[in-house]
N, C-alpha and C positions, 0 to 999 in steps of 0.2 A: 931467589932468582936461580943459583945452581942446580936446586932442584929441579923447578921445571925445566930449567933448560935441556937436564939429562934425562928425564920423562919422557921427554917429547922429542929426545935426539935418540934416544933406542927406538921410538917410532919408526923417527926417517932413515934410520939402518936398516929397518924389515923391509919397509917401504922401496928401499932403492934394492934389495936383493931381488925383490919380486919383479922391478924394473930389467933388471940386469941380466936376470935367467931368462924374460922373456924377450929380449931384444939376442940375446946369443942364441935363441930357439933352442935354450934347456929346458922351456917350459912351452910345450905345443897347446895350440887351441882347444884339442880334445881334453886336455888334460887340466886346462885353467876352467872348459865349461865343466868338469867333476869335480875339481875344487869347491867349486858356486856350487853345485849342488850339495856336497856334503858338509859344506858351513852351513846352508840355508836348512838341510835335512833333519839333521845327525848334528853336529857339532855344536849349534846355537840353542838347539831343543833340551842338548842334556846338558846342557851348561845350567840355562833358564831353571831346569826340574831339580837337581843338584843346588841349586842356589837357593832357591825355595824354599825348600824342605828341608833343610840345615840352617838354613837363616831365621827363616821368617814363622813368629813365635807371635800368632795374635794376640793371647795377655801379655805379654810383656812389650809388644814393639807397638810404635807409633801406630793412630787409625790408618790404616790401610789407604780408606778413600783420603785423607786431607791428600798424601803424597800423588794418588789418582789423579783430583782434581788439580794439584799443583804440576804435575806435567803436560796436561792437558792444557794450563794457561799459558808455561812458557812455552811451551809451542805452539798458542794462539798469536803473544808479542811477536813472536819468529816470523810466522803467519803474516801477520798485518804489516810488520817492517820490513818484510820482500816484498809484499804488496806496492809498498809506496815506491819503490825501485822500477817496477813492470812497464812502465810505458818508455824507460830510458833501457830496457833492454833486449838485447836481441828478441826475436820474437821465438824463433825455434830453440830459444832456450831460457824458456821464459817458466817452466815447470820445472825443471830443475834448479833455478836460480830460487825457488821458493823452496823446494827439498833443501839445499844448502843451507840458509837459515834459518830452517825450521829446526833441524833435528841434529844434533850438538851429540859428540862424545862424552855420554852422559855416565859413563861406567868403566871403560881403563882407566883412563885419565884421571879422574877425579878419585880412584881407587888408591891409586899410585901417589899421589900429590898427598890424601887424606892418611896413609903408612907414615909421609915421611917430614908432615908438617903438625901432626898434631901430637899431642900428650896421649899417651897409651889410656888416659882413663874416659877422653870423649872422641877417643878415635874407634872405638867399636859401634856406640850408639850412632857417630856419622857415616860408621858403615851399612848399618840398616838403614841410617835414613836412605844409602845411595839405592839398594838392596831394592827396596819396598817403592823409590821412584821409578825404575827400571820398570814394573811392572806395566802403569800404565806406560811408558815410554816405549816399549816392545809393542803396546796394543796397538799406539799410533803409527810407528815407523817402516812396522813388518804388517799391519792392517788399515786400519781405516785412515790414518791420515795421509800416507801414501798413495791407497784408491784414492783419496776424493782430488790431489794433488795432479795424477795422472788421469783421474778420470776423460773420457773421451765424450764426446756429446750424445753418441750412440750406444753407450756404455748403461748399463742400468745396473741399481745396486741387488745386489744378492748378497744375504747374509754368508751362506757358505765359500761364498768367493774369498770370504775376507779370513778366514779359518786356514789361515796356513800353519804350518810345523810350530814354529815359534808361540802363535797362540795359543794354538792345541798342547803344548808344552807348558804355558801358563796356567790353563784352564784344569790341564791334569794334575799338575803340583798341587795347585790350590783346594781342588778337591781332595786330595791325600794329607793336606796339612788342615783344614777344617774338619773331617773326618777323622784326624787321630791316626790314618793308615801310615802315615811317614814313620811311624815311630815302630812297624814292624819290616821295613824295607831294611835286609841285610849289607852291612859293609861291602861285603861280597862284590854285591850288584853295583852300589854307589861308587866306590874307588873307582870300577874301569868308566863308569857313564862320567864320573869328575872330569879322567883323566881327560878324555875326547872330547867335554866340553872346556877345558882348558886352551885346545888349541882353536880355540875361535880367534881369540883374537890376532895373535899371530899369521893365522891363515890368510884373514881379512887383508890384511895390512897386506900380506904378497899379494893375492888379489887384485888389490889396491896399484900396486907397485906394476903389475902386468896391464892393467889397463890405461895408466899412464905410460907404458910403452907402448902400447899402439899407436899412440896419437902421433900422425906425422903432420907436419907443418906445423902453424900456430895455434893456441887456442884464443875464444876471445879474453883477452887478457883483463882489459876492459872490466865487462861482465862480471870476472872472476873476482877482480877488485872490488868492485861495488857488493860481491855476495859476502866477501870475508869486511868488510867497512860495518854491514847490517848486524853481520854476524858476533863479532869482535866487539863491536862498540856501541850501536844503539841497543839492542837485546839487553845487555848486562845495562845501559843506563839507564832502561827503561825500571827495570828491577830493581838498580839503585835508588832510583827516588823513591818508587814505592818502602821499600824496606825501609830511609828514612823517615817516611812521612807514620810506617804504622810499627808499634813496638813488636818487635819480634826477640824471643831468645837468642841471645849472641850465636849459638852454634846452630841454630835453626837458621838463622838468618845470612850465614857463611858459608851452608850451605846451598841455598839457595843465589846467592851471588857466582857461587861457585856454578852449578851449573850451568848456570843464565852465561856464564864469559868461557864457555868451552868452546872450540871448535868444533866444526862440523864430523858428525859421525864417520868415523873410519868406515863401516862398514854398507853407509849410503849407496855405492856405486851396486850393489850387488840387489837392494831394493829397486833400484833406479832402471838395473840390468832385467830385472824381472816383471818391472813395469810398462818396458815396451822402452825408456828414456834414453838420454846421449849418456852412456857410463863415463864415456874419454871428459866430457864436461866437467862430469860430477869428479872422476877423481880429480882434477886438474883444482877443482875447488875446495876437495877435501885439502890438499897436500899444502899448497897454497896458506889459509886459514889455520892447522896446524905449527905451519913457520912461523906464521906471523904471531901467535899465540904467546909462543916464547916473550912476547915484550906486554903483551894485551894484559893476558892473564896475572902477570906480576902488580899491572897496575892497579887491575880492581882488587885486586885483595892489598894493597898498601890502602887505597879508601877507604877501603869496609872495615880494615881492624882500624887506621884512624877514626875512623866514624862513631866505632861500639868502644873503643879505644882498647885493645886489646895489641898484645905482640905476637907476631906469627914468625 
């Protein structure tokens, strides 16, 4: 429980200074839309290429596609269980209430939680598993699943629409790690592309933090309740039974719980923000869902290791 608690309370320390610079106007409009761009550019792309290409080791790591096709489901469950919320909620924010339980902080969090809960000898293997989900989970969040989420009725799909930074950044690693090229790419060049892909997430989180300053007056509070209720507790049930009903390896399977009971992606608002969406919404639901985590998250991992019977 200490754990998470301080995980996710160095969160909402980034989170509120980002609030805090931009309500004192230490942090100007011009300067939060450069921010969004050089997370979205620069900073997410070499993090993704960096991560890749050091990590991911096709004879040795997990099939690629199982983890593929496993981000792709839970974020179909996500999917289908905002779906059944939609006509209880607002209407003009009715695409974003399906962004919030779809796409979960699927890579600080569970990074962080995975250092300081497991045994050094399956806490690298859980770290490719996060590694290797990421992938398709970037495909969805920064492409296709966010088009078809915002999609508009007069919108038509175009493959190269969906080829942003992010992808482009997938698509290039994986060619240099399929290829064999990663293995003549000098320290040199990797340390400073690390470095800058290191401050993504921190960035995000200010981000995050400035565009919950914006919001004046209320938000619908409501709404935000029922996004983090779908997010929190049907997604990870829904996964629960599944995992009991089908045998899974205990650390395969705790990861996957794990994911499934994340909150919403920190860095949602800035998809959301590029999507045409209400960002004030989305952070309100990101910040929201993170708090309430603190109590969610403890739960489903006390089930799942009483379940596999294991001690965490």
């Amino acid at each position: 429980m200490k754990i998470i608690f301080f995980a996710i309370a160095k969160l909402l320390i980034i989170i509120f200074l980002g609030f805090y610079l931009y309500r004192r106007k230490l942090l100007s409009e011009d300067a939060l839309k450069f921010l969004t761009f050089f997370v979205v550019n620069l900073s997410v792309p070499f993090l993704i290429f960096t991560k890749i290409i050091s990590t991911f080791h096709p004879n040795k790591s997990p099939h690629l596609i199982f983890f593929l096709l496993l981000s792709f489901f839970i974020f179909g469950v996500g999917l289908v269980s905002g779906a059944l919320f939609l006509p209880t909620i607002t209407k003009t924010f009715r695409r974003e209430f399906l962004a919030l339980v779809s796409f979960q902080n699927c890579g600080y969090l569970p990074m962080n939680l995975a250092i300081f809960l497991l045994p050094s000898y399956s806490r690298d293997t859980f770290l490719v598993y996060i590694f290797l989900y990421i992938l398709g989970f970037n495909i969805l969040m920064w492409s296709i699943g966010s088009f078809f989420i915002f999609k508009k009725r007069r919108d038509k799909f175009q493959f190269t629409s969906l080829l942003t930074m992010p992808i482009v950044s997938i698509i290039v690693s994986l060619i240099f790690v399929y290829s064999g090229l990663n293995k003549f790419i000098p320290s040199l060049l990797i340390s400073p592309l690390k470095m800058i892909g290191d401050t993504s997430f921190p960035l995000s989180m200010i981000i995050l933090g400035a565009w919950l300053g914006k919001v004046r007056g209320s938000l619908s509070y409501i709404d935000l309740a029922k996004a983090s209720f779908a997010k929190l507790i049907i997604v990870p049930a829904v996964l629960f039974f599944l995992l009991i009903r089908v045998k899974v390896p205990p650390l395969l399977g705790l990861f996957v719980i794990l994911e499934a009971s994340m909150p919403s992606a920190a860095s949602l608002p800035i998809i959301v923000e590029l999507r045409g969406g209400d960002s004030k919404f989305v952070s309100g639901g990101v910040f929201i869902s993170h708090l309430l985590s603190i109590v969610t998250i403890p739960l489903w991992f006390y089930l799942f290791s009483r379940f596999i019977g294991i001690k965490l």
